[in-house]
N, C-alpha and C positions, 0 to 999 in steps of 0.2 A: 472242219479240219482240212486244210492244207497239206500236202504231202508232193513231194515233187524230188524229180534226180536231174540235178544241173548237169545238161551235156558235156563230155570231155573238150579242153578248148585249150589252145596256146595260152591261157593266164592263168588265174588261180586255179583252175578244174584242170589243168594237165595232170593226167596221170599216170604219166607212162612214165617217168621218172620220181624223184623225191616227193613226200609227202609234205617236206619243208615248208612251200609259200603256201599250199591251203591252211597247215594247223597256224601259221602266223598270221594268216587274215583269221581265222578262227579267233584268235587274240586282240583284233585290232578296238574291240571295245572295250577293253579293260583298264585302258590308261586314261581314257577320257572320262571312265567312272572314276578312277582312283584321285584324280586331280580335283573332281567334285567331291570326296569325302563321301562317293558311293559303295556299300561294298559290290565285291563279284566274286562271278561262280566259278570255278576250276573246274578243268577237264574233270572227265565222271566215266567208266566205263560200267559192266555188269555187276560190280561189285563195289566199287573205291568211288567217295566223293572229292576224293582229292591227288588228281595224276598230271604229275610234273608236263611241262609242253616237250621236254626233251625224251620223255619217257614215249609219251605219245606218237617222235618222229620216228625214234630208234624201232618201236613196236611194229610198227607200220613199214616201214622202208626196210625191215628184217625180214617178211614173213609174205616174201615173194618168190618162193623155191620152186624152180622149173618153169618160171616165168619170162618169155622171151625179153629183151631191151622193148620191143614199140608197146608191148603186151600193156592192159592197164593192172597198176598196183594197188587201186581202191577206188573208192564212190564217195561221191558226197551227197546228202539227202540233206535237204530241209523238213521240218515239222511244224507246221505251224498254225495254231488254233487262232481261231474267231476269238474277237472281244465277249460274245457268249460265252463258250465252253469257256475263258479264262476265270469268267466272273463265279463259271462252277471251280473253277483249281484254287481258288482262296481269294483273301480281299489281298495280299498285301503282295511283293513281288517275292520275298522270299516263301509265302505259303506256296506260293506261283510255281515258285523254279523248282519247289521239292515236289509238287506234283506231277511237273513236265519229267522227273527223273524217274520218277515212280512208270508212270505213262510208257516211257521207254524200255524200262526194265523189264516190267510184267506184261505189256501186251504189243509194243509197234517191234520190239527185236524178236520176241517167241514169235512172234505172225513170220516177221521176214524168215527166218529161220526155217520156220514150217511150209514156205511157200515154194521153194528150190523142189523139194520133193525126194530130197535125199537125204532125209530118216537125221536132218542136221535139229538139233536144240538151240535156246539160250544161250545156253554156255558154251557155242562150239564156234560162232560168231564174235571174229575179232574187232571192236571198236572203240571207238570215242568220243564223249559228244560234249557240245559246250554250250552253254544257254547265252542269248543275246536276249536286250529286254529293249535297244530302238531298231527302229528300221525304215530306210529312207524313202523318202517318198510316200510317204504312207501319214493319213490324217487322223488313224485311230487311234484313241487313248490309252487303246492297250495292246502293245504290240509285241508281247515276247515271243520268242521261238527259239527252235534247236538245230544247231548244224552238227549231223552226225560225217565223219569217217568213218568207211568201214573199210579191212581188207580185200583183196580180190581171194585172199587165200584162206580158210577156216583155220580156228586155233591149232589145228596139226601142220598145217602147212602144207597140205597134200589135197586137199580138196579145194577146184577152182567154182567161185558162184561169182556168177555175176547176174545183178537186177536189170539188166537193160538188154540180157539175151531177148531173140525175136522166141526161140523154145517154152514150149506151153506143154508140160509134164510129159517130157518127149521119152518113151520107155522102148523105141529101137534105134537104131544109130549109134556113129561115137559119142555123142551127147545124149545123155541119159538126167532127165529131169528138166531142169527150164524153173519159169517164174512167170504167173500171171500177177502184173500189178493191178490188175481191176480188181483181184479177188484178196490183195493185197490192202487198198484203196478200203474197200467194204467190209472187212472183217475190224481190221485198226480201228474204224469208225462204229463199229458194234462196240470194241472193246471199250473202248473210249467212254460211252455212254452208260457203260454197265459199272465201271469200274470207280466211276463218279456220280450215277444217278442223273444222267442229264437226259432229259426230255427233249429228246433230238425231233423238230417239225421237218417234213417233207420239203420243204425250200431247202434245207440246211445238209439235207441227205446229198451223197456223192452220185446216188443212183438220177434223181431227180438231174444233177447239173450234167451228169455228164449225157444222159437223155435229152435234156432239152439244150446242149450243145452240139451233138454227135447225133443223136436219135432219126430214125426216119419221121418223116411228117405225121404218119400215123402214130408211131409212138410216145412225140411229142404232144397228140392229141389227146392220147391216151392217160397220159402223166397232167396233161391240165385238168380231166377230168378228176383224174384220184384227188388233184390238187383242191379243184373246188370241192368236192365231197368231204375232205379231209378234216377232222377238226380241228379248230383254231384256239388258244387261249389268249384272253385279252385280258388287261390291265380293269381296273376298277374305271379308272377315264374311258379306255377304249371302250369299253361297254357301251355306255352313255353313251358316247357321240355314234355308235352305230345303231344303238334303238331309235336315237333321233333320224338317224338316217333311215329306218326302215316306216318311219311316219311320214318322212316326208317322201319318201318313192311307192307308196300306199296311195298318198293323194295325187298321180299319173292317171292316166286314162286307161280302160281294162286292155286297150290295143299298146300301147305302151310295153303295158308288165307282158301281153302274151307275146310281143315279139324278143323283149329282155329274155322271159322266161328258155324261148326257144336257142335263142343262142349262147344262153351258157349252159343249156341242156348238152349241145353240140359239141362247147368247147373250143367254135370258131373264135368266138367273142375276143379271149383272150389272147389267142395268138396271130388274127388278125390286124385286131383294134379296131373292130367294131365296136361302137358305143350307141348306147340310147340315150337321149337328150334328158339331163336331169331337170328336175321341176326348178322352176323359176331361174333359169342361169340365160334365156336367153332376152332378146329385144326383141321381140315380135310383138308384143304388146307394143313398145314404142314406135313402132313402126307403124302399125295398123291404123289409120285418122279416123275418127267419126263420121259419121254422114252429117253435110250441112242440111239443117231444118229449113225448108219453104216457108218465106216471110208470109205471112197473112195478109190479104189485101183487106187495106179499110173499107169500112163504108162509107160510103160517097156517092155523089154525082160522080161516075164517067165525064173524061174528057173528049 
């Protein structure tokens, strides 16, 4: 799961003014489905699967009270699952889009919610969201995702949150609470899993990427370990071609497997790229010439 907040910027993501050009780029795939005889999804908040685009700007552009002019009026978030996790939300894209709304309702808004630290719910969280099912640049089959709005102000219009405070549950000061999005990040991706049954592997974990993107050396080492110890499930094919594999890395020599052995013990292996020479991949054999045989001298007279 994907999860990310596009920085404020002079284009679509300004938001120190109107909420206008984002909910209209929010929009921009809906004609190009309508023109294919696709259906689409309508704005959706905590309750409603169906909120007008003019409802959505008036909501948003209202509910900025004691809000300076440069101040920001809302956030934009992306949501967006792996071709995995999609294939766990249904086969079809409308099974799809009602599980990404489900997803949002009951566990990525209650999290946000919960994560400010100031006793805020669900329902106290003003927003929007809208499903998109292409996305550019991208070569996967399955590519839905959600672009949320939210306000910078909670449903009273009195409480300012915002996700991209540097404030980490800050309880002295003028600012009281804050937002950890790692624990943001980790919690959504529990929910995620429980709430669908998905059998989330250590590769696919946020803890894993963001360790072996971010992590110190040691920790990265650490995590390759967990990685290789971890258990894998494979496919009925996958099976097969790794017993065939473990026959043929059997017939290596005992010095071979002891130095293989050593270095994925260590964990080097993989984050170097150390490798051990597989059986039969190399030309040494063609390399290597026989020795020419010594002709036999006849019997004979000597000359």
């Amino acid at each position: 799961m994907n999860i990310d907040f596009p920085p404020p910027s002079n284009g679509v993501y300004n938001n120190a003014g109107s909420s206008r050009q984002l909910v209209n780029y929010m929009e921009h795939e809906d004609m190009e489905r309508m023109e294919q005889g696709i259906y689409t999804e309508d704005f959706f908040n905590l309750t409603d699967d169906t909120v007008y685009k003019s409802q959505v700007i008036n909501d948003i552009d209202g509910n900025i009270g004691q809000l300076l002019k440069t101040d920001a009026k809302f956030y934009a978030i992306h949501v967006s699952p792996s071709e995995q996790e999609l294939r766990t939300m249904g086969v079809t894209e409308q099974e799809q889009a009602e599980s990404m709304k489900r997803y949002i309702r009951e566990v990525f808004i209650p999290e946000y919610a919960t994560n400010f630290n100031k006793g805020l719910s669900a329902e106290d969280i003003k927003f929007y969201g809208k499903i998109h099912f292409n996305r550019d640049r991208s070569n996967n089959k399955l590519n839905m995702h959600c672009h949320l709005i939210v306000s910078r102000k909670d449903q009273s219009n009195k409480v300012k949150i915002s996700p991209l405070t540097n404030h980490r549950n800050t309880k002295k000061g003028a600012i009281k609470g804050g937002f950890d999005r790692t624990t943001l990040f980790e919690n959504a991706e529990k929910g995620f899993d429980k709430l669908f049954g998905y059998n989330r592997q250590l590769q696919e974990t946020f803890e894993y990427c963001n360790t072996m993107k971010n992590g110190s050396i040691t920790d990265q080492l650490n995590m390759q370990e967990r990685e290789l110890n971890s258990p894998a499930i494979y496919s009925a094919g996958e099976k097969k071609n790794n017993q065939q594999s473990d026959i043929a890395i059997n017939q290596t020599t005992d010095k071979s497997v002891n130095q293989s052995s050593d270095l994925l013990g260590s964990g080097l292996g993989s984050v170097f790229g150390i490798l051990t020479p597989e059986p039969n991949n190399t030309n040494e054999e063609q390399l290597i010439k026989p020795p020419k045989k010594k002709k036999k001298r006849k019997k004979g007279l000597s000359r």
